[in-house]
Structure formats: C-alpha cells, structure tokens
C-alpha positions in Angstrom: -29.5 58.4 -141.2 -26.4 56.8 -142.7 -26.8 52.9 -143.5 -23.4 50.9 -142.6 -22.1 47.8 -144.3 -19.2 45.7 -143.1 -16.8 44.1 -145.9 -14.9 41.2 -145.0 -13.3 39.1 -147.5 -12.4 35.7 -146.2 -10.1 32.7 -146.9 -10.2 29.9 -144.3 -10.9 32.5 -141.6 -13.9 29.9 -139.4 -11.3 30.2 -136.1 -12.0 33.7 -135.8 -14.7 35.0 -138.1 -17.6 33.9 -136.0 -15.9 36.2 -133.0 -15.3 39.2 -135.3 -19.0 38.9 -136.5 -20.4 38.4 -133.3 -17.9 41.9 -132.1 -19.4 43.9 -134.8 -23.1 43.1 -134.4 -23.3 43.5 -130.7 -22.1 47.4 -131.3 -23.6 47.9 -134.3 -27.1 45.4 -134.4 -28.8 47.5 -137.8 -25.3 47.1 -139.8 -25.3 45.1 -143.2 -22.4 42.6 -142.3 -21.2 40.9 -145.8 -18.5 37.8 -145.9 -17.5 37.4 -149.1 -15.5 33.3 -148.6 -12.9 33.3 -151.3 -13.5 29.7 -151.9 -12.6 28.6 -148.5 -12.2 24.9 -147.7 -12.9 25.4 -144.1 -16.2 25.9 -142.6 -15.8 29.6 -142.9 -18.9 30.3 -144.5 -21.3 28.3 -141.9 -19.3 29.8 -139.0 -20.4 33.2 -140.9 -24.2 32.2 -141.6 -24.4 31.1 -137.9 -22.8 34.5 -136.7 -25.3 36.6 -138.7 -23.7 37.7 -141.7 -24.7 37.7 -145.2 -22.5 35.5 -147.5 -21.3 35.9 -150.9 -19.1 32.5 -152.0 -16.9 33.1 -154.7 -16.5 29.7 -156.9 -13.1 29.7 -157.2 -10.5 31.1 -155.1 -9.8 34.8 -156.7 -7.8 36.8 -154.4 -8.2 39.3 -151.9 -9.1 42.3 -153.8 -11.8 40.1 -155.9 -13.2 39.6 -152.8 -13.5 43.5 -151.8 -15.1 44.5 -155.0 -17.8 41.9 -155.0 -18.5 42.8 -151.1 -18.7 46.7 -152.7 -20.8 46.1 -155.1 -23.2 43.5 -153.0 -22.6 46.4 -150.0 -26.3 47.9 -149.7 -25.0 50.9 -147.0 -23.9 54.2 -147.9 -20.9 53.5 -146.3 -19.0 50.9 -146.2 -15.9 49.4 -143.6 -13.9 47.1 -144.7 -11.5 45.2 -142.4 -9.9 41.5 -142.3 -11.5 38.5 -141.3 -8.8 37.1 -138.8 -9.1 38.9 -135.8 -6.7 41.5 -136.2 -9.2 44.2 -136.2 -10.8 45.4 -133.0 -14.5 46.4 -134.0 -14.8 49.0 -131.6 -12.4 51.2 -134.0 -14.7 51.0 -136.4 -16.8 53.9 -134.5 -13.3 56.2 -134.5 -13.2 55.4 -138.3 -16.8 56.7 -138.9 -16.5 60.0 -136.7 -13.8 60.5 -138.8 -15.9 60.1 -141.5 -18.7 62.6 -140.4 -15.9 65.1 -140.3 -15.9 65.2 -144.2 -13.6 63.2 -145.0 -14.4 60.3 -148.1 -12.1 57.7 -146.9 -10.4 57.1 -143.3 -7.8 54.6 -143.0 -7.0 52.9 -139.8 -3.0 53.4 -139.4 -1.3 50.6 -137.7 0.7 52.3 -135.0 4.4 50.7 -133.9 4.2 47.1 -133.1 1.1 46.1 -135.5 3.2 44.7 -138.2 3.7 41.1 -138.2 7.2 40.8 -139.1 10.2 43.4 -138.8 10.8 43.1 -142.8 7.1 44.0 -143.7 7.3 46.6 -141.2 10.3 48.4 -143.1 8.2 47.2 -146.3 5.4 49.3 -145.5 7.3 52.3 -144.3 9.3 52.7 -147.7 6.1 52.6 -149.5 4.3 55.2 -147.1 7.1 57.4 -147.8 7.3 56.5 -151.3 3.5 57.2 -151.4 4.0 60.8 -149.4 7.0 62.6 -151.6 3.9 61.6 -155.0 1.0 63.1 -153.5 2.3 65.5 -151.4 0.4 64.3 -148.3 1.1 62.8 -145.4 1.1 58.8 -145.6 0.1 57.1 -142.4 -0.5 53.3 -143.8 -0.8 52.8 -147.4 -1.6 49.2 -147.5 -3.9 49.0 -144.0 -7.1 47.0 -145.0 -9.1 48.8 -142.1 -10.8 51.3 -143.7 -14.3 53.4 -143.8 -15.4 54.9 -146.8 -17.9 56.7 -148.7 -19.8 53.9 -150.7 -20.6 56.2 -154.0 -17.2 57.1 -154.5 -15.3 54.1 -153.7 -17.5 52.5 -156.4 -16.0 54.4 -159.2 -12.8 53.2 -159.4 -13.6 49.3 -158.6 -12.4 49.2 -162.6 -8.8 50.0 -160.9 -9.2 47.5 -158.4 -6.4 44.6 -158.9 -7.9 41.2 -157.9 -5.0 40.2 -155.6 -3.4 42.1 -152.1 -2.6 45.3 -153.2 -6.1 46.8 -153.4 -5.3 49.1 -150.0 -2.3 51.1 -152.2 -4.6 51.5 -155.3 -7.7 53.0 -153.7 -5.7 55.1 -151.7 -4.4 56.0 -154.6 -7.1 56.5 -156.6 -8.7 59.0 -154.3 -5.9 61.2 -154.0 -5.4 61.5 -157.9 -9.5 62.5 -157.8 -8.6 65.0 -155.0 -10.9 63.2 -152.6 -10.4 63.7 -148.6 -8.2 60.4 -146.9 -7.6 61.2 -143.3 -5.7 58.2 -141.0 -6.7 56.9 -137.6 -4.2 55.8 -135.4 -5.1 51.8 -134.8 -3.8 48.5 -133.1 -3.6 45.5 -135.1 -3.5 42.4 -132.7 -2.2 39.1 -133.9 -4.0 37.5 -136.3 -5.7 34.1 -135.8 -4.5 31.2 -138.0 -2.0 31.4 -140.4 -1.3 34.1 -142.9 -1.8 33.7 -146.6 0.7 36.3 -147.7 3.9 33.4 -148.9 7.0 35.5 -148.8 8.6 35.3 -152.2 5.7 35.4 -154.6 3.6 38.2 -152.7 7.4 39.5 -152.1 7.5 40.2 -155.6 3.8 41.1 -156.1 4.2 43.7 -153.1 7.2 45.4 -155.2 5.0 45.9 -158.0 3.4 47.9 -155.7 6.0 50.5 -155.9 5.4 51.3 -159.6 1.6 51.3 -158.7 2.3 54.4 -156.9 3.7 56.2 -159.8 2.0 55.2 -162.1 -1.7 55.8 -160.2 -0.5 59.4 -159.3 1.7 61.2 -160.8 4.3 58.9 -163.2 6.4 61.9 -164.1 7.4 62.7 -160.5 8.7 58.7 -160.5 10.6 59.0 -164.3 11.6 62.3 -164.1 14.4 62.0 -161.0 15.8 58.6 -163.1 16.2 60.5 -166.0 17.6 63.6 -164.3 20.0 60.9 -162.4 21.0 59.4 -165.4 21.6 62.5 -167.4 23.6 63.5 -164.7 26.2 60.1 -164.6 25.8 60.5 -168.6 27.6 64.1 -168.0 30.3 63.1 -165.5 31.2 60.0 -167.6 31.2 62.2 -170.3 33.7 65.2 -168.7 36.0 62.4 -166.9 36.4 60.4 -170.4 36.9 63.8 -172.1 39.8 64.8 -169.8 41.1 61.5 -169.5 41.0 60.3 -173.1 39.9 63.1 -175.4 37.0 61.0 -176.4 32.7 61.1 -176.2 31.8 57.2 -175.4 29.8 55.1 -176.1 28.5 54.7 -172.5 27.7 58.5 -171.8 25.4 58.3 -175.3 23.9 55.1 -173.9 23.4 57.0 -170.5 21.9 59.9 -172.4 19.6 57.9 -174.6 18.8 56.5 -171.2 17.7 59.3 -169.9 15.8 60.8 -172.8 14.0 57.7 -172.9 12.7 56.9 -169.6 11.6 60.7 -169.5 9.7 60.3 -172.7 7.9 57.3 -170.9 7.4 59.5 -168.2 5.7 62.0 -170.2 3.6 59.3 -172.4 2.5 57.4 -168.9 1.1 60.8 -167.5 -1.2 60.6 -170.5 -2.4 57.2 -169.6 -2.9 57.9 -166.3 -4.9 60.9 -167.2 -6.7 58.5 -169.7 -7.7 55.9 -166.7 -9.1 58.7 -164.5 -11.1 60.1 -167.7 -14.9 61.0 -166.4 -17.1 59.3 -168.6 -20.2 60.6 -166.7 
C-alpha cells in the first residue's frame, strides 16, 4: 500500500493552518502531515502541533523552497503532496491528484483554472511562462509555478540539489522532470483566496520571478532559448548590412557588432547545453 506525506511549508500561516490540517486529516487519518515553519513569528507552529502535524522549525527564515526540501527529505511516505499553508488549497483535490498518480504518471500538478490567480498581472505572468515553458519541452504547460502538487517521493528526491531556496521551486522541478523524461500530467484545480496576507512583495519577487524565465532555458534545453536571438540578430546584422550597402557603399560597424552578437550568444548557447547536460549527469 502506498504511504502519503503532506508538505507544507509555512510563514505566519496560524489563521488558517490549523483548518488546512484539520481538512487533510479527516480525509486522510494514516497520512504523514509535515509543517515545515520558516521561522514564523506567529503561533504557526502550535496551531500546527495542536492540529496534528509533525513540525520541522527552520532557525532562521530561509525561503519557500528551503522549506520544501527539508519537508522532502524529513517526508517518510512514498509519495509526497505538497500544497500551501494559507488556505488556498482545497484538500479534497488531493485525492484527484493521487488517481492521477496511480495512472503512471511521476508528478501531477494541480492547474489553477481561470479566476485562481490573485491578481490580473500575475495571471498574465504565469501564462507567458506556461507558454514559454511549452514551445522548450514540447509539452503542454498547464501551470508551471502551481505549488499543489503530488509526486513520486524517490524521484523528486534527486534533483533537491536543483532546488533554489526561494519561490521558484514549482518551475525548477517541473523542469527537472521533463529534462529526465519523467511523466507530469495537470489537474484542473480551484485556488480560493488565500487567508492572511501574501509574502510575495511585488518588485523584488518581480524581479526574482523573471529570472525564472532564463530558468526555463537553461533547465531544458538552453539552445532552443540562444539559438532564435542569435538567428534574430544575424538576421538585423544582414538587413543593416544590405540597407548600408546600397545606401552608402559601406560594411559598418553596427552590422559586425550585430554579427559578433550573434555568433556569440550562439556559442553560449552551445557551451550552456553542456552545462546543463553536466547538472543532469547520473552519478549513480
């Protein structure tokens, strides 16, 4: 029989962890439920205790992907569902997630349908990088940064080295198992309101969030990121270069910067799919 552990990292989360517990152990009463408190100054981990869950306190406040890998690595079940701590997730998805799951799949997301996003611009946010996310893997994209997710302890495990510590753990995972040809399958979910305030602050996790753009290519496939820049550049290099040559009888020095361009950020592309090959490297 397959053993279950609930993940849920938490910051300041004692207004609705206790409910969110209490929703998961009444449907599933033999499930390992881990909080790991990411040094919360609330009374988030005795709400927890009191609800019945395990606790793992983090001494200092490490971010939110710190928080998943210690709940993996504490995780005792063979597989593990990880979802937020504020109320947004219903537990009662957690039982479409795992027959998901049983259908051979490593992974199953739960995909935020239409109305789940808390705000209009993270909305569009998210789509760009779904789409972004589809055209490199060459599968279809449902939610790339979701944090409502089931998956196969044993191979989630191997890449907790890729893990960053901070919110964009959803887009490396995901991924991480498409690069090692692993099954992700999406389940369509709604995420309510969240309880309390958020933690995401718009212009630093703003930028941090665009990083995640170049996560994507460079956890995948970099070349299918570099390669269009350099053919796009090589491309305005050749039209400067045949309008200046009509025009003025003359090779600039802005069509050999654009060309230098180009052959450089495809050289990068080339010398990044090495890495990336590097970082996926079976060691046994």
């Amino acid at each position: 029989m397959t053993s279950i552990s609930v993940v849920l990292p938490a910051k300041n989360e004692m207004a609705a962890i206790g409910g969110v517990i209490s929703g998961i152990r009444e449907l599933y009463p033999d499930a390992e439920i881990l909080v790991v408190n990411d040094a919360s100054s609330d009374s988030t981990s005795e709400v927890a205790q009191t609800a019945g869950a395990r606790v793992i306190s983090q001494p200092y406040s490490k971010g939110n992907g710190a928080a998943i890998k210690a709940g993996a690595q504490e995780a005792e079940g063979d597989v593990i569902v990880f979802m937020d701590a504020d109320g947004q997730h219903d537990p009662s998805d957690i039982s479409r997630l795992l027959d998901r799951l049983k259908e051979g799949h490593d992974m199953v997301v739960g995909a935020r349908q239409a109305g789940s996003q808390a705000s209009v611009g993270r909305g569009l946010a998210n789509g760009f990088y779904n789409g972004l996310a589809t055209y490199m893997t060459g599968h279809k994209v449902e939610d790339l940064t979701s944090g409502f997710r089931a998956v196969r302890a044993r191979k989630f495990r191997q890449f907790l080295y890729l893990l960053p510590n901070g919110f964009s753990y959803p887009t490396t995972i995901t991924m991480a198992f498409f690069r090692a040809g692993y099954s992700v399958a999406y389940e369509p979910i709604h995420a309510a309101q969240r309880v309390g305030h958020s933690h995401i602050r718009l212009v630093k996790d703003g930028l941090r969030f665009l990083l995640i753009i170049f996560k994507i290519g460079t956890l995948y496939s970099p070349l299918k990121l570099f390669a269009p820049v350099a053919a796009l550049l090589f491309t305005l290099a050749t039209i400067w270069y045949g309008y200046t040559y009509i025009s003025i009888g003359r090779f600039t020095n802005m069509s050999a910067l654009l060309y230098t361009g180009s052959v450089m950020v495809f050289l990068m592309g080339l010398i990044s799919e090495q890495i990336t090959a590097l970082m996926y490297k079976d060691d046994g």
